[in-house]
Backbone as CSV, one residue per row, in Angstrom:
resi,resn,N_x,N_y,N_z,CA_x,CA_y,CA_z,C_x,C_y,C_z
1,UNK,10.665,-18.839,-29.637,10.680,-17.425,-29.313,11.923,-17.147,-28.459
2,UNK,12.730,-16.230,-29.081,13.930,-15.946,-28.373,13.555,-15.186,-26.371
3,UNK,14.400,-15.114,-25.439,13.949,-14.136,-24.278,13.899,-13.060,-24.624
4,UNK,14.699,-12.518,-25.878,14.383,-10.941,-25.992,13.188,-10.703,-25.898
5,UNK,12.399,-11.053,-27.115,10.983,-11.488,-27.561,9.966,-11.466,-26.537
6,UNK,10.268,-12.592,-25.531,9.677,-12.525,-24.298,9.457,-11.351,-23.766
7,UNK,10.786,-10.389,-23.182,10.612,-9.550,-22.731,9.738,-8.203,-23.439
8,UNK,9.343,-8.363,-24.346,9.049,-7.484,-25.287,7.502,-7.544,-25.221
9,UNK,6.804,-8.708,-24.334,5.164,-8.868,-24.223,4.685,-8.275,-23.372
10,UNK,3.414,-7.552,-23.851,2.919,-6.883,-22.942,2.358,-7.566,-21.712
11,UNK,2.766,-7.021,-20.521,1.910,-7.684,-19.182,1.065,-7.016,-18.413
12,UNK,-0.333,-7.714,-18.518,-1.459,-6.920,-17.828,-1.619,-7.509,-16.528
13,UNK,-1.298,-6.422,-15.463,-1.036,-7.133,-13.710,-1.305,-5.774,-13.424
14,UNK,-1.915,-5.533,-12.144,-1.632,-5.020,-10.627,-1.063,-4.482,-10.184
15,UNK,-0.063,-3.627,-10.329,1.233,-3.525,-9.251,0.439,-3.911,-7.638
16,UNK,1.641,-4.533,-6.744,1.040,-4.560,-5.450,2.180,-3.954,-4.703
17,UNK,2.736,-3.862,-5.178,3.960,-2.840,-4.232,4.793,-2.710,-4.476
18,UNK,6.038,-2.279,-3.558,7.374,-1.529,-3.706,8.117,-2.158,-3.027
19,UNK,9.034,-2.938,-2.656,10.523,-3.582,-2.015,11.555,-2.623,-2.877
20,UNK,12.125,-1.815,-1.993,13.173,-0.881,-1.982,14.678,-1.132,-0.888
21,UNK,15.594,-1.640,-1.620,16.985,-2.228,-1.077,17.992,-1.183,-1.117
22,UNK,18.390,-0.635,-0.065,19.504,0.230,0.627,20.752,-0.853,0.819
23,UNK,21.956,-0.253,-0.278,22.916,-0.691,0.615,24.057,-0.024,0.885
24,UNK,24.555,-0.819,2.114,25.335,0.396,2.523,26.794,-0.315,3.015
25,UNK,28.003,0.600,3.291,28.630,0.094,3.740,30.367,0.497,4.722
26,UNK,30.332,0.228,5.697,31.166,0.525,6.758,32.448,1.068,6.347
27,UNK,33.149,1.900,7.303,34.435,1.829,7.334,35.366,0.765,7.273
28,UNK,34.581,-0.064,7.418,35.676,-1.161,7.337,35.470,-2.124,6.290
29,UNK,34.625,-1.673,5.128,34.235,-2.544,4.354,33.419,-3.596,4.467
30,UNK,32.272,-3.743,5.588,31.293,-4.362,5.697,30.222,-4.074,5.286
31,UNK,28.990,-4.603,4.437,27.761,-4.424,3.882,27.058,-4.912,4.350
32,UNK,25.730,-3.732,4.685,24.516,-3.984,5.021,23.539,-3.365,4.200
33,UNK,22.439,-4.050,4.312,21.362,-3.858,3.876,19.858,-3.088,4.727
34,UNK,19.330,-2.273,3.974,18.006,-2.176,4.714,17.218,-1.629,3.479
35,UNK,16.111,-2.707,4.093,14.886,-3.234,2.972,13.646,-2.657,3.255
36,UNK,12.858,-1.595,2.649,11.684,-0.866,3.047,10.248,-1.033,1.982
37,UNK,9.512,-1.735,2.848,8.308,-2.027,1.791,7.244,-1.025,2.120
38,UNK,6.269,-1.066,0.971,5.529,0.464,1.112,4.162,-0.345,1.381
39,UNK,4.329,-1.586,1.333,2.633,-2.450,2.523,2.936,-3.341,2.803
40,UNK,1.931,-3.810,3.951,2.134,-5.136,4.556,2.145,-6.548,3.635
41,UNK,1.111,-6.101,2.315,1.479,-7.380,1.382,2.247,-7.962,1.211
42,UNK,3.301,-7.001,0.718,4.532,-7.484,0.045,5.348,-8.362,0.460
43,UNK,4.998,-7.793,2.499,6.205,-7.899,3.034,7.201,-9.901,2.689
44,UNK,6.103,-10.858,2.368,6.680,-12.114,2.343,7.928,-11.687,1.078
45,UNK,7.883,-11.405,0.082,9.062,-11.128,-0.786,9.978,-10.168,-0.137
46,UNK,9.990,-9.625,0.326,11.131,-8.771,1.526,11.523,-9.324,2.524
47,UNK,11.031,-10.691,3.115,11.451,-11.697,3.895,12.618,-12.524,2.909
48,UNK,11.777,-12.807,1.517,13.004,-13.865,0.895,14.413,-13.352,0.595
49,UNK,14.110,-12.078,0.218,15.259,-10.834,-0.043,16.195,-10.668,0.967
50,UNK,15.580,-10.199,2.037,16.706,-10.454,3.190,17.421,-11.562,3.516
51,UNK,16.607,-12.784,3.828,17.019,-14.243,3.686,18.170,-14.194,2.968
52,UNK,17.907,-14.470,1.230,19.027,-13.889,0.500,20.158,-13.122,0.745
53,UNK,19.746,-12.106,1.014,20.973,-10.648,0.985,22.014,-11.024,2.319
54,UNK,21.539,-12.125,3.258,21.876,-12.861,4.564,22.971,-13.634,4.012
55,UNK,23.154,-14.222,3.247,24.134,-15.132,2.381,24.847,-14.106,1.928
56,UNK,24.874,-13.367,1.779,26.255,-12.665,0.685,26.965,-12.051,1.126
């Protein structure tokens, strides 16, 4: 099965939330980020995200 294919299956889930990534960036060409989750669930994947977005 090709990934197109893949992507093409239906998935029956939950939504559990929203991680929403702002970015932004300075006069001087510096980037930042700010990361807004819409519950406390989520928040561990908005930890890895930042983590991440910390490297770049």
């Amino acid at each position: 099965m090709s990934n197109k294919q893949k992507d093409l299956l239906p998935i029956e889930a939950k939504k559990c939330g929203t991680v929403t990534v702002s970015v932004y960036k300075d006069d001087a060409s510096h980037s930042f980020f700010y990361i807004e989750t819409d519950n406390e669930d989520i928040l561990p994947v908005s930890y890895v995200i930042e983590d991440t977005l910390s490297l770049y």
